[in-house]
C-alpha positions in Angstrom: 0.0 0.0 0.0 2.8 2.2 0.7 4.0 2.2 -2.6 0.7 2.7 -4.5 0.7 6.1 -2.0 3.7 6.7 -3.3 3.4 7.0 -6.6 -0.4 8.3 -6.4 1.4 11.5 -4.6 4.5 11.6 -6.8 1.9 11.5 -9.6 -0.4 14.3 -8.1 2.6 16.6 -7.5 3.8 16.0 -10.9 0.5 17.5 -12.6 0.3 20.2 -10.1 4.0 21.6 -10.4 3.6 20.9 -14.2 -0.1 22.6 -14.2 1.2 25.2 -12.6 4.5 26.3 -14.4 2.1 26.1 -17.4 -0.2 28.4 -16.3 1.9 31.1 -14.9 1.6 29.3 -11.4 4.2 27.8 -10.2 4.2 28.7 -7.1 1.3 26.7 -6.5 2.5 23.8 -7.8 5.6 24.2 -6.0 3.7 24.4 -2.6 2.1 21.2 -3.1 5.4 18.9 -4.2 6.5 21.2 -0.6 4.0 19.4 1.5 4.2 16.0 -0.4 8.1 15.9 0.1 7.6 17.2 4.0 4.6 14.1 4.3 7.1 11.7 2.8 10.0 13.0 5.6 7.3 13.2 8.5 6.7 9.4 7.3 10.5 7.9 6.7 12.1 6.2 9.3 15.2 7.9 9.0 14.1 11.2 8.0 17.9 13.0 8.0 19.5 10.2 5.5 15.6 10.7 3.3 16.4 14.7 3.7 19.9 14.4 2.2 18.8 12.1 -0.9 15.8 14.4 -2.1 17.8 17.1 -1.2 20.8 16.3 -3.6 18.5 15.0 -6.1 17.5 18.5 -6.0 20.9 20.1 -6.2 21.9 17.3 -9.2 18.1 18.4 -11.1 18.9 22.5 -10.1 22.2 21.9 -12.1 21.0 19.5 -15.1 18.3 21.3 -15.7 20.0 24.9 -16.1 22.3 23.2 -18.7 19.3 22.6 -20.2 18.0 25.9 -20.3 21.1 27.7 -21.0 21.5 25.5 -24.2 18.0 26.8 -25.2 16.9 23.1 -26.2 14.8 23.4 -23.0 12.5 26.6 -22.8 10.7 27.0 -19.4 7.6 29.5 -19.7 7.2 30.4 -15.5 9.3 30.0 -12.5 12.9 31.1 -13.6 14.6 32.9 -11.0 17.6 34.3 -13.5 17.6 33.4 -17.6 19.5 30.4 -18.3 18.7 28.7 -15.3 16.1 25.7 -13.7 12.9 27.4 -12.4 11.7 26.2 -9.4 8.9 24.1 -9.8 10.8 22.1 -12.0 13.9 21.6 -9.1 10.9 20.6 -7.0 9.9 17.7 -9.2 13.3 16.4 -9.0 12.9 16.7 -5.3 9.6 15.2 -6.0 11.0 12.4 -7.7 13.5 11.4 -5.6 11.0 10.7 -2.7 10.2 7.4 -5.1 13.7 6.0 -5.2 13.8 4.2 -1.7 9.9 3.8 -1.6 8.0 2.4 -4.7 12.0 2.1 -6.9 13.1 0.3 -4.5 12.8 -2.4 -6.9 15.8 -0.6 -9.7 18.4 -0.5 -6.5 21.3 -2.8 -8.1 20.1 -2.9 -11.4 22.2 -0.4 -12.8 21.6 -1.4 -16.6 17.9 -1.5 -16.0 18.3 1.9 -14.1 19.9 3.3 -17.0 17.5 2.3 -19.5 14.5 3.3 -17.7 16.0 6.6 -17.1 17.3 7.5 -21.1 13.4 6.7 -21.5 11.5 8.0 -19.1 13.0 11.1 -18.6 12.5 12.3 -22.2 8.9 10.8 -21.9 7.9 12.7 -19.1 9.6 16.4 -20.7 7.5 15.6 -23.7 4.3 15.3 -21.5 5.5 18.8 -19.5 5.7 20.2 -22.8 2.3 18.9 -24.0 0.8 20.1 -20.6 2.2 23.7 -21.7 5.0 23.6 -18.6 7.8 24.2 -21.2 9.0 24.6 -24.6 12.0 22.7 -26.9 13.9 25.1 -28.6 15.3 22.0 -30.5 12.9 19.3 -29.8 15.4 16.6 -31.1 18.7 18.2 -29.2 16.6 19.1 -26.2 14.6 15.2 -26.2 18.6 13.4 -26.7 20.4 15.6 -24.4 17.3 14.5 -21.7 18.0 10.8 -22.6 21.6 11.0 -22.1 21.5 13.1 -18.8 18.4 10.7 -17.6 20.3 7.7 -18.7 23.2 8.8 -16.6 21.5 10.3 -13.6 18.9 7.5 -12.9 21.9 5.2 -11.6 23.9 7.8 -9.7 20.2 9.0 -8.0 19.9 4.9 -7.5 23.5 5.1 -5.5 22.9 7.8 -3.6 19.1 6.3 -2.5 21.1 3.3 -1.0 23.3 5.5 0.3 20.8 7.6 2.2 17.8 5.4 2.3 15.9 6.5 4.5 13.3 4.3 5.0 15.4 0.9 5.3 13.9 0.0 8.4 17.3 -2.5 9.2 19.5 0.7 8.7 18.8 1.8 12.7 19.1 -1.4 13.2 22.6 -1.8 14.4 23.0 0.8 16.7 19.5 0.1 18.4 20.9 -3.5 19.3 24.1 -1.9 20.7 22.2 0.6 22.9 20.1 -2.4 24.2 23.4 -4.5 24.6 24.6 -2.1 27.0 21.4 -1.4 28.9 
């Protein structure tokens, strides 16, 4: 059940930070995918190592996606804080996103080919959707759609590392140091 929830919210805060950037809104958008991703850390068992993932995925997203933009092959129409860079509602789905790596992904850790491959696929799938949604704009549809494969393809496995790095809903992670303290009670 936990992992239908998962990807219900991811899904809900996907259209709304999409919906919103589309229609000169992002903010609102952006508030929602706020309160998903502070549900999804009130939730995690180990809500520092869950902070530190989403919070990188953010920083790796902030910096992908402003090569993006600065390249022109991605045109964002709401949200951009400076030209050439990520606007914010589109950092936030990456945030968004990487709430699903130790939760209903959990499946992908190890499977680094797989990773990969779903990655070089699915990211340029779900840019073409944000861009049929009105959320942004190719300035080179077929530099903009290859450059997202090849950045997806190579930032789903490194997001996959990092979420069994800081997985913060391994329920075993705690685990150690919990039997220690008992140990020497």
């Amino acid at each position: 059940m936990t992992n239908l929830i998962n990807i219900l919210l991811f899904q809900a805060g996907w259209f709304a930070a999409v919906l919103g950037g589309a229609n000169g809104m992002p903010v609102l958008g952006t508030l929602l995918v706020a309160a998903l991703v502070a549900l999804h850390l009130a939730r995690s068992p180990q809500p520092g190592d869950e902070f530190v993932l989403v919070a990188t995925a953010g920083l790796l997203g902030a910096l992908f996606d402003s090569a993006l933009a600065s390249t022109g092959w991605v045109v964002y129409t709401s949200g951009q804080l400076a030209a050439g860079t990520a606007p914010y509602w589109i950092v936030a789905m990456w945030v968004l996103f990487a709430t699903t790596l130790n939760v209903s992904l959990r499946w992908l850790k190890g499977r680094w080919l797989l990773a990969s491959l779903l990655g070089a696929a699915g990211g340029p799938l779900a840019y073409f959707a944000g861009a049929r949604l009105g959320g942004l704009e190719f300035g080179n549809m077929v530099a903009g759609l290859s450059a997202i494969g090849l950045g997806w393809g190579i930032l789903m496995p490194v997001l996959m590392s990092l979420s069994n790095r800081f997985d913060g809903w391994n329920p075993r992670r705690g685990a150690p140091a919990l039997q220690r303290q008992l140990v020497e009670e």
